[in-house]
mmJSON file of the N, C-alpha and C atoms, coordinates in Angstrom:
{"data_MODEL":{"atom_site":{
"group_PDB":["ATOM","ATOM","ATOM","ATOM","ATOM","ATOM","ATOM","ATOM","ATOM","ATOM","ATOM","ATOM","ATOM","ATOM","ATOM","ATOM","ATOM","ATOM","ATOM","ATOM","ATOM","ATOM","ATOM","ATOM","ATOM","ATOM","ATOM","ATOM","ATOM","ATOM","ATOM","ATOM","ATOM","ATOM","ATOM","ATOM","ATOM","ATOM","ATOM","ATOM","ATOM","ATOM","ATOM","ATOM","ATOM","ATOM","ATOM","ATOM","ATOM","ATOM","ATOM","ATOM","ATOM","ATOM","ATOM","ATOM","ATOM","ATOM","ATOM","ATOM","ATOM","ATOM","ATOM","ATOM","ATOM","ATOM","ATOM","ATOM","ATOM","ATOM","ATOM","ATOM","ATOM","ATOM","ATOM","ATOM","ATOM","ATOM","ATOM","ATOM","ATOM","ATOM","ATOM","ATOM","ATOM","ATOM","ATOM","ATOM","ATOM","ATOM","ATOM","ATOM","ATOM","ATOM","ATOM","ATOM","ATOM","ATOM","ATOM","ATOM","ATOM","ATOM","ATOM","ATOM","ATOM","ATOM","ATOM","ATOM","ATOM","ATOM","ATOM","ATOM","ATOM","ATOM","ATOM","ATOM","ATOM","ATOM","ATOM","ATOM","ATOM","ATOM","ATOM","ATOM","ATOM","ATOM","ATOM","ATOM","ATOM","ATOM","ATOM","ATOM","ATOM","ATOM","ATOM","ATOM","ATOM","ATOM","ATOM","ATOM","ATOM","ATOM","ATOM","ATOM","ATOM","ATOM","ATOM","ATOM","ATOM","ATOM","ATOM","ATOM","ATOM","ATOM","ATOM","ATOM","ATOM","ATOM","ATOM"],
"id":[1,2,3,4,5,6,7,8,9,10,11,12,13,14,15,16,17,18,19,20,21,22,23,24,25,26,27,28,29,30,31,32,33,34,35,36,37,38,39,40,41,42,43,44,45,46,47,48,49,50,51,52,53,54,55,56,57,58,59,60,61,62,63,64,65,66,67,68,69,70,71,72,73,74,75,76,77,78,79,80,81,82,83,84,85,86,87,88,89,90,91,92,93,94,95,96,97,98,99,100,101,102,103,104,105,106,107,108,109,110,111,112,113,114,115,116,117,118,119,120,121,122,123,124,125,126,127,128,129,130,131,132,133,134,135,136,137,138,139,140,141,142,143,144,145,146,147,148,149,150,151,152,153,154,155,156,157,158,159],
"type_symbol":["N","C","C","N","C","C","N","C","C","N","C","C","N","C","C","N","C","C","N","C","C","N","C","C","N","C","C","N","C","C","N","C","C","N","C","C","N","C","C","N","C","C","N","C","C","N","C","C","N","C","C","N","C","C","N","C","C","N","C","C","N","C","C","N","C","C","N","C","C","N","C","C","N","C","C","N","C","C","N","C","C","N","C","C","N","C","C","N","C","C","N","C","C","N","C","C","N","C","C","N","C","C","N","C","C","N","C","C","N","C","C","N","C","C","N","C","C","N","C","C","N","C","C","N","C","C","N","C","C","N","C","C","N","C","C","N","C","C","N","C","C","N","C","C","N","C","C","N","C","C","N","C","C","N","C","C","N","C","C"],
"label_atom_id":["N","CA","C","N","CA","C","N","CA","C","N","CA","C","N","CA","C","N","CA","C","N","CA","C","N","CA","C","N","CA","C","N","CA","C","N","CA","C","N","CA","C","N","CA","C","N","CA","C","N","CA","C","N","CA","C","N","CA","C","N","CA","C","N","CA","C","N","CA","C","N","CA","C","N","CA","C","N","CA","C","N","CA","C","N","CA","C","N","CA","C","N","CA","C","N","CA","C","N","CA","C","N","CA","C","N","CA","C","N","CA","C","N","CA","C","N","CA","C","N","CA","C","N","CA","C","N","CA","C","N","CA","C","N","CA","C","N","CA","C","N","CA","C","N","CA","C","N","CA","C","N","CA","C","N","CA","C","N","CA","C","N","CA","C","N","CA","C","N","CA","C","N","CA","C","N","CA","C","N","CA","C","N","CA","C"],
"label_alt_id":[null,null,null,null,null,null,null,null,null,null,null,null,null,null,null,null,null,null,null,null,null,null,null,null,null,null,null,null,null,null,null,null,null,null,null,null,null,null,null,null,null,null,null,null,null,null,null,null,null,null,null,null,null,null,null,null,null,null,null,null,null,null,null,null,null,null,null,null,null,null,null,null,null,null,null,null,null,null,null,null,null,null,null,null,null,null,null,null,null,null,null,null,null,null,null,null,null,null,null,null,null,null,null,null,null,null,null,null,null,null,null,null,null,null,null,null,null,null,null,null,null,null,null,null,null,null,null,null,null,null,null,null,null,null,null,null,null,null,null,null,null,null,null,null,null,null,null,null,null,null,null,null,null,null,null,null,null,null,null],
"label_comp_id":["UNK","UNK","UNK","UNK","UNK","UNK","UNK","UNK","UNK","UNK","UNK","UNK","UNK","UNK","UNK","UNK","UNK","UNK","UNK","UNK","UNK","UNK","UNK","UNK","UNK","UNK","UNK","UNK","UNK","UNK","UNK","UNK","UNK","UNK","UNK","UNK","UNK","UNK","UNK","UNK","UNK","UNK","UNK","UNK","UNK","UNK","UNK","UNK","UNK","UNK","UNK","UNK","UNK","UNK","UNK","UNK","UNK","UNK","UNK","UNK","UNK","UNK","UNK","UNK","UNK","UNK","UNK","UNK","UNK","UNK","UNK","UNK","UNK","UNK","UNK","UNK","UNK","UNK","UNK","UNK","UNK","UNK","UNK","UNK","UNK","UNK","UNK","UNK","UNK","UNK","UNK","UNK","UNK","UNK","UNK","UNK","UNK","UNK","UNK","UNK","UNK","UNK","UNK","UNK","UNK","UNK","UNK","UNK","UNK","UNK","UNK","UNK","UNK","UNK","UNK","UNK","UNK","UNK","UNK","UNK","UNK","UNK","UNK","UNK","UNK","UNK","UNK","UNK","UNK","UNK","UNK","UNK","UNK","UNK","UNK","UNK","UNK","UNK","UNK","UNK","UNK","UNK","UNK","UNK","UNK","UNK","UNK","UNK","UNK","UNK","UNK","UNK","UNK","UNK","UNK","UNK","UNK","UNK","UNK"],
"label_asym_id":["A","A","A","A","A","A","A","A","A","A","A","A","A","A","A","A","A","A","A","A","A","A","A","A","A","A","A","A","A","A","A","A","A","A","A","A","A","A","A","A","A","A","A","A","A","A","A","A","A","A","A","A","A","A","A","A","A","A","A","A","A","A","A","A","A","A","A","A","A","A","A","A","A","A","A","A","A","A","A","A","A","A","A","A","A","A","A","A","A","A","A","A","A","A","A","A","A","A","A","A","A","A","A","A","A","A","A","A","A","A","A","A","A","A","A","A","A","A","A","A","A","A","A","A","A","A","A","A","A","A","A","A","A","A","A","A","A","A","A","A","A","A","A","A","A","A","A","A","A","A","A","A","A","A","A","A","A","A","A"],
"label_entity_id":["1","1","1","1","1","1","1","1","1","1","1","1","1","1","1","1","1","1","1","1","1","1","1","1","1","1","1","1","1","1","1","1","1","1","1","1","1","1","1","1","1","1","1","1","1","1","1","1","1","1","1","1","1","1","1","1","1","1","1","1","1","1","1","1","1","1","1","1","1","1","1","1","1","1","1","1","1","1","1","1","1","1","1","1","1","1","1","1","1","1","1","1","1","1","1","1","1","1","1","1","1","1","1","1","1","1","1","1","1","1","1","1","1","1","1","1","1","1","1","1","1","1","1","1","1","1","1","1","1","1","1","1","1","1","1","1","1","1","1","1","1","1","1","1","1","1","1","1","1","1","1","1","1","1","1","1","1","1","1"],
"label_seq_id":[1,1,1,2,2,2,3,3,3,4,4,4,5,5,5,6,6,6,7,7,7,8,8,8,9,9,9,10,10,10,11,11,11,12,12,12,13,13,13,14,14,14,15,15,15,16,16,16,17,17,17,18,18,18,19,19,19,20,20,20,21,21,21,22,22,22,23,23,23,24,24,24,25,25,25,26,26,26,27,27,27,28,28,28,29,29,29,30,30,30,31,31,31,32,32,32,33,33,33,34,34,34,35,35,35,36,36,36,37,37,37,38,38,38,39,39,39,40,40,40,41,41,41,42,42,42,43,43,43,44,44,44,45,45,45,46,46,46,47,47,47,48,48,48,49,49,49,50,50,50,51,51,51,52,52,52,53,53,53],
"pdbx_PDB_ins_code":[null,null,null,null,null,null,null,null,null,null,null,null,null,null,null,null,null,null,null,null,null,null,null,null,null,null,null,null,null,null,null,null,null,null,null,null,null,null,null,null,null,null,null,null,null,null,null,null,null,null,null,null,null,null,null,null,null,null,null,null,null,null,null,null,null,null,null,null,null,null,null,null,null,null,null,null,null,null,null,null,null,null,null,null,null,null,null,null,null,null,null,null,null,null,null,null,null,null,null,null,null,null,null,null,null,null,null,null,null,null,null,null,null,null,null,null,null,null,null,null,null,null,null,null,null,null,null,null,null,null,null,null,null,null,null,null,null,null,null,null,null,null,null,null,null,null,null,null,null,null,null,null,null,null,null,null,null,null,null],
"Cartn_x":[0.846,0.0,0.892,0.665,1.258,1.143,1.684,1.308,0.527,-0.174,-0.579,0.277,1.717,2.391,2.743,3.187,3.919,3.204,2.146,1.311,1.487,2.342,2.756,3.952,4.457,5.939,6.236,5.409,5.362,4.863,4.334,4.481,5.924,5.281,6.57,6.497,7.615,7.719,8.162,7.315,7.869,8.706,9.234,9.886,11.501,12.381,13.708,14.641,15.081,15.588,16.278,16.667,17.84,17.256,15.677,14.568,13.825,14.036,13.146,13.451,12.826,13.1,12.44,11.293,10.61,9.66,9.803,9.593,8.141,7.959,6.508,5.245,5.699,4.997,4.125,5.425,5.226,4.162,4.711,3.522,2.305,2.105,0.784,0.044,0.736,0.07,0.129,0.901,0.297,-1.095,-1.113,-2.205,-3.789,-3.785,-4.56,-4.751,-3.823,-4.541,-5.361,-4.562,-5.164,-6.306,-6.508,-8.146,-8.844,-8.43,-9.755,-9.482,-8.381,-8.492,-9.227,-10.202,-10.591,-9.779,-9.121,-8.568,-8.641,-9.111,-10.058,-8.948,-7.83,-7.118,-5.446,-5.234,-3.571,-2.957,-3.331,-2.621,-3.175,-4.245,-4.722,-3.812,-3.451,-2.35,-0.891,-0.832,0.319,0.735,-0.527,-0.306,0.201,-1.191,-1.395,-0.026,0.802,1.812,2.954,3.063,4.403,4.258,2.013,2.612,2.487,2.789,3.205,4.992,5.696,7.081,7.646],
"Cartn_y":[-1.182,0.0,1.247,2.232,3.374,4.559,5.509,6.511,7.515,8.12,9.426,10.416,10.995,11.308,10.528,9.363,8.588,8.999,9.446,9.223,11.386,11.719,13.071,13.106,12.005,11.914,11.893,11.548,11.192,12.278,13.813,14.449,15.567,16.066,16.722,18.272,18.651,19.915,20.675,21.619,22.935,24.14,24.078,24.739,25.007,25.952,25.767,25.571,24.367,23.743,24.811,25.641,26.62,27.609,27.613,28.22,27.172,25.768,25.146,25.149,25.692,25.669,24.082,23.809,22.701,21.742,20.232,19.49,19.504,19.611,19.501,18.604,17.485,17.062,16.839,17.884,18.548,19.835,20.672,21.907,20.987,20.007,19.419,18.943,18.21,17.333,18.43,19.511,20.557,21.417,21.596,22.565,21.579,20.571,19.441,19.502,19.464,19.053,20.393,21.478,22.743,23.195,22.753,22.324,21.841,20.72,19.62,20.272,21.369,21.863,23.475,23.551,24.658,25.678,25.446,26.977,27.241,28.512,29.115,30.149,30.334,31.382,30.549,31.572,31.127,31.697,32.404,32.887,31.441,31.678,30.572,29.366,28.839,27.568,27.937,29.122,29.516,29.737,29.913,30.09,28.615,28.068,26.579,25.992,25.749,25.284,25.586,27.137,27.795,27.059,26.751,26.187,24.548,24.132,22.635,22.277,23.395,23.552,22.756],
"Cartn_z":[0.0,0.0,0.0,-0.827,-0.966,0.023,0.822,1.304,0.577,1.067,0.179,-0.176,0.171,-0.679,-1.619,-1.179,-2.837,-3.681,-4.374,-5.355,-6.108,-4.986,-5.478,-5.944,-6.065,-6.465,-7.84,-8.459,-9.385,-10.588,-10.115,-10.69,-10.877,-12.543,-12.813,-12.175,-11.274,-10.944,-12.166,-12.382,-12.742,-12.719,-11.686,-10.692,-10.988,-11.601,-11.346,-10.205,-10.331,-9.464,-8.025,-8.603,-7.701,-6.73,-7.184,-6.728,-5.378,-5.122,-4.932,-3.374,-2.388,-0.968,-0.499,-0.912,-0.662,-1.756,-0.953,-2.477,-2.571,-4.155,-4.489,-3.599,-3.828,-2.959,-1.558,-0.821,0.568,0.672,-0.615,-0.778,-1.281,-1.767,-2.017,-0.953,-0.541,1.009,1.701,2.333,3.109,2.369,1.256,0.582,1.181,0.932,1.288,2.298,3.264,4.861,5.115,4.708,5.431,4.718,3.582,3.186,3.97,4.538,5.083,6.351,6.955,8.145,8.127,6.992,6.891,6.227,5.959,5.251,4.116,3.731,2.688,1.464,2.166,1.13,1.355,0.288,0.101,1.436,2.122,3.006,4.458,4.519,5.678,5.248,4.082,3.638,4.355,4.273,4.514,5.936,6.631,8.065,8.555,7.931,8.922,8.097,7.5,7.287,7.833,8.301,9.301,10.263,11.135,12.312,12.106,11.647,11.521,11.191,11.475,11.221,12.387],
"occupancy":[1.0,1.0,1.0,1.0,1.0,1.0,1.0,1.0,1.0,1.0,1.0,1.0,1.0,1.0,1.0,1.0,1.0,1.0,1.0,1.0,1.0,1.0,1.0,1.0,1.0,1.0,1.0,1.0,1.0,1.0,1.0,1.0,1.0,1.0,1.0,1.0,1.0,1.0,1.0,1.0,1.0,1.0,1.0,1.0,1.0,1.0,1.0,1.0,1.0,1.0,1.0,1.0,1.0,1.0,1.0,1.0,1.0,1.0,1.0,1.0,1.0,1.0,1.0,1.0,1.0,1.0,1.0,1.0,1.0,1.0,1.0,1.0,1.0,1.0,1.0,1.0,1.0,1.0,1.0,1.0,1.0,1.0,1.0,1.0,1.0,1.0,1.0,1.0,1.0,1.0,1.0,1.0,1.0,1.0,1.0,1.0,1.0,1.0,1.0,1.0,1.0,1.0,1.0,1.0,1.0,1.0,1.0,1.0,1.0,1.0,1.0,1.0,1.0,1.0,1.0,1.0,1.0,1.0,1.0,1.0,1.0,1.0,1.0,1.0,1.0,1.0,1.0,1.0,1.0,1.0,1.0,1.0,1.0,1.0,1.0,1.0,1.0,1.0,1.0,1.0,1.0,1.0,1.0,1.0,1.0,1.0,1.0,1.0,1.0,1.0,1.0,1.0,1.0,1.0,1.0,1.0,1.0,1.0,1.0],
"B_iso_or_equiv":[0.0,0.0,0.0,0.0,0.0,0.0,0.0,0.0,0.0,0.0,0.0,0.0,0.0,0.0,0.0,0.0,0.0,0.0,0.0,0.0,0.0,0.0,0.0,0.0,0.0,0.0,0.0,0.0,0.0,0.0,0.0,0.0,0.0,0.0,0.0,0.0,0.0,0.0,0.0,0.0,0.0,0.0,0.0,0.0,0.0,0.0,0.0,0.0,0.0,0.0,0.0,0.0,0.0,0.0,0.0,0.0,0.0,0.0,0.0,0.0,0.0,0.0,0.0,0.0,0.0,0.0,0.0,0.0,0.0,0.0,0.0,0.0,0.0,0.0,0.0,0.0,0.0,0.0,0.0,0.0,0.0,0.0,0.0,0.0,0.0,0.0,0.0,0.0,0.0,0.0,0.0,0.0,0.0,0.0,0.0,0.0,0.0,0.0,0.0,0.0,0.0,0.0,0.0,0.0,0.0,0.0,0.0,0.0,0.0,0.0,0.0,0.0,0.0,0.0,0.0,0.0,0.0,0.0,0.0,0.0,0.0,0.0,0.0,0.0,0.0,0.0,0.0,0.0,0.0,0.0,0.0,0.0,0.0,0.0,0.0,0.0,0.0,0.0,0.0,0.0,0.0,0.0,0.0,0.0,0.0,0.0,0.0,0.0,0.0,0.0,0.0,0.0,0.0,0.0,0.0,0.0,0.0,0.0,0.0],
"pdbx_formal_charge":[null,null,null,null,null,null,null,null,null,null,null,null,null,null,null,null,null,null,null,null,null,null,null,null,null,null,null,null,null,null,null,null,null,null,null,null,null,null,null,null,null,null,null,null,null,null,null,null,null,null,null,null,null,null,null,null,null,null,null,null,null,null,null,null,null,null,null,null,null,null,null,null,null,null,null,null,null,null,null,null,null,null,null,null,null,null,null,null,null,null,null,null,null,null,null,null,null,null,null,null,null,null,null,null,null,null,null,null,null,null,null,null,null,null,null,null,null,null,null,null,null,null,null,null,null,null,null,null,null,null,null,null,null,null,null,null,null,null,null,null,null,null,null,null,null,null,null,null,null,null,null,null,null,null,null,null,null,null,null],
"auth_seq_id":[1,1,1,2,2,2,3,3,3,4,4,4,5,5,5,6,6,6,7,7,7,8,8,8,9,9,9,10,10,10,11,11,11,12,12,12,13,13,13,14,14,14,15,15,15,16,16,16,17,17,17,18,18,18,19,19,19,20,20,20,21,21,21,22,22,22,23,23,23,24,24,24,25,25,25,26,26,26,27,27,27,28,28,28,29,29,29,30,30,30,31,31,31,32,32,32,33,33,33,34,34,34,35,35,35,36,36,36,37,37,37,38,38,38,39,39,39,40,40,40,41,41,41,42,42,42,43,43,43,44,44,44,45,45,45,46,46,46,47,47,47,48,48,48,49,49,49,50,50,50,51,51,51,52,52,52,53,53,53],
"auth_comp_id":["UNK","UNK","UNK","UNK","UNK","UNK","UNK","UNK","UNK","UNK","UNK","UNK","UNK","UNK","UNK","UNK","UNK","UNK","UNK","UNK","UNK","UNK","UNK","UNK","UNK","UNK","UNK","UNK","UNK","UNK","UNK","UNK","UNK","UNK","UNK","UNK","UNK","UNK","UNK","UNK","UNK","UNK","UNK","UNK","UNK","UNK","UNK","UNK","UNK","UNK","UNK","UNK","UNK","UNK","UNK","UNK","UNK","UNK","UNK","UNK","UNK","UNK","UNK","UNK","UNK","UNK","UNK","UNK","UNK","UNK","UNK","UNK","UNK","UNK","UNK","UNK","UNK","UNK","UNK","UNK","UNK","UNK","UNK","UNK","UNK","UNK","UNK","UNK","UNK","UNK","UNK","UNK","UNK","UNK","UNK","UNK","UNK","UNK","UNK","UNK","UNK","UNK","UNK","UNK","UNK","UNK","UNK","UNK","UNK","UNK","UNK","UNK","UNK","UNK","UNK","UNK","UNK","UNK","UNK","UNK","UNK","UNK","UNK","UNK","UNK","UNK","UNK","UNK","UNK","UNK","UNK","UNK","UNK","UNK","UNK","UNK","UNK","UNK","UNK","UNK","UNK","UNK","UNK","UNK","UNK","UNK","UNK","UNK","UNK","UNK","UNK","UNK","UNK","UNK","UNK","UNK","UNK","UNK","UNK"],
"auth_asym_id":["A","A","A","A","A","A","A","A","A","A","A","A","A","A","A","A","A","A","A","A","A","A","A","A","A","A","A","A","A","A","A","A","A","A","A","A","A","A","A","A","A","A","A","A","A","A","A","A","A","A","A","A","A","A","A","A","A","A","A","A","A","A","A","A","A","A","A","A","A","A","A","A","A","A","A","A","A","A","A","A","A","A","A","A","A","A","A","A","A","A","A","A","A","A","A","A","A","A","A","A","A","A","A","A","A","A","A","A","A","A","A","A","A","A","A","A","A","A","A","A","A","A","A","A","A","A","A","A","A","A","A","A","A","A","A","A","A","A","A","A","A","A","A","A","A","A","A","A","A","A","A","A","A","A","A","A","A","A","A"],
"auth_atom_id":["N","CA","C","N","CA","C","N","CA","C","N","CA","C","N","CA","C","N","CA","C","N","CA","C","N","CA","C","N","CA","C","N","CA","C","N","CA","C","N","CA","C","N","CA","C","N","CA","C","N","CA","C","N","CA","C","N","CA","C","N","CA","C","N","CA","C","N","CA","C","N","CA","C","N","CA","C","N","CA","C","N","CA","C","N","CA","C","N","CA","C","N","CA","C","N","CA","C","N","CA","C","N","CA","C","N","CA","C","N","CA","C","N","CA","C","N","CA","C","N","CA","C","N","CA","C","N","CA","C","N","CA","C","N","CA","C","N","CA","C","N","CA","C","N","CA","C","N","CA","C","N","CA","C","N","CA","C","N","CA","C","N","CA","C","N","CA","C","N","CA","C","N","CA","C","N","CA","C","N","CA","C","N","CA","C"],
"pdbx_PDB_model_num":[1,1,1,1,1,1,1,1,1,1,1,1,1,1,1,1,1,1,1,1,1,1,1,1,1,1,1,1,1,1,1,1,1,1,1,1,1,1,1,1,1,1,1,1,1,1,1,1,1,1,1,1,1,1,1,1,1,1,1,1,1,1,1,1,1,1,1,1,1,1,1,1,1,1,1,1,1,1,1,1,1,1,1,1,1,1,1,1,1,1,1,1,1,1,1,1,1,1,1,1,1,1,1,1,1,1,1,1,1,1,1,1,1,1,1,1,1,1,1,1,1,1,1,1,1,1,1,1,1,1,1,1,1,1,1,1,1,1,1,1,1,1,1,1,1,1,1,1,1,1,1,1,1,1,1,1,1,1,1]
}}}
């Protein structure tokens, strides 16, 4: 059985490499949780992800 990231791995980042603070997959599965944890804007993603640091 796969994790629910594995299945983000597998897409292609866009991203130049030299640019990339964090892996795609991580900004996915965080964008996700803080969905299902209510959060409504790019900024509420952004909160609830500082505090899960």
């Amino acid at each position: 059985m796969q994790t629910p990231i594995s299945y983000f791995t597998e897409l292609t980042d866009p991203r130049v490499d030299r640019s990339k603070e964090h892996l795609m997959e991580d900004i996915i599965f965080i964008t996700i949780a803080a969905v299902i944890c209510g959060a409504e804007t790019w900024n509420d993603i952004e909160n609830y992800g500082k505090s899960k640091e």
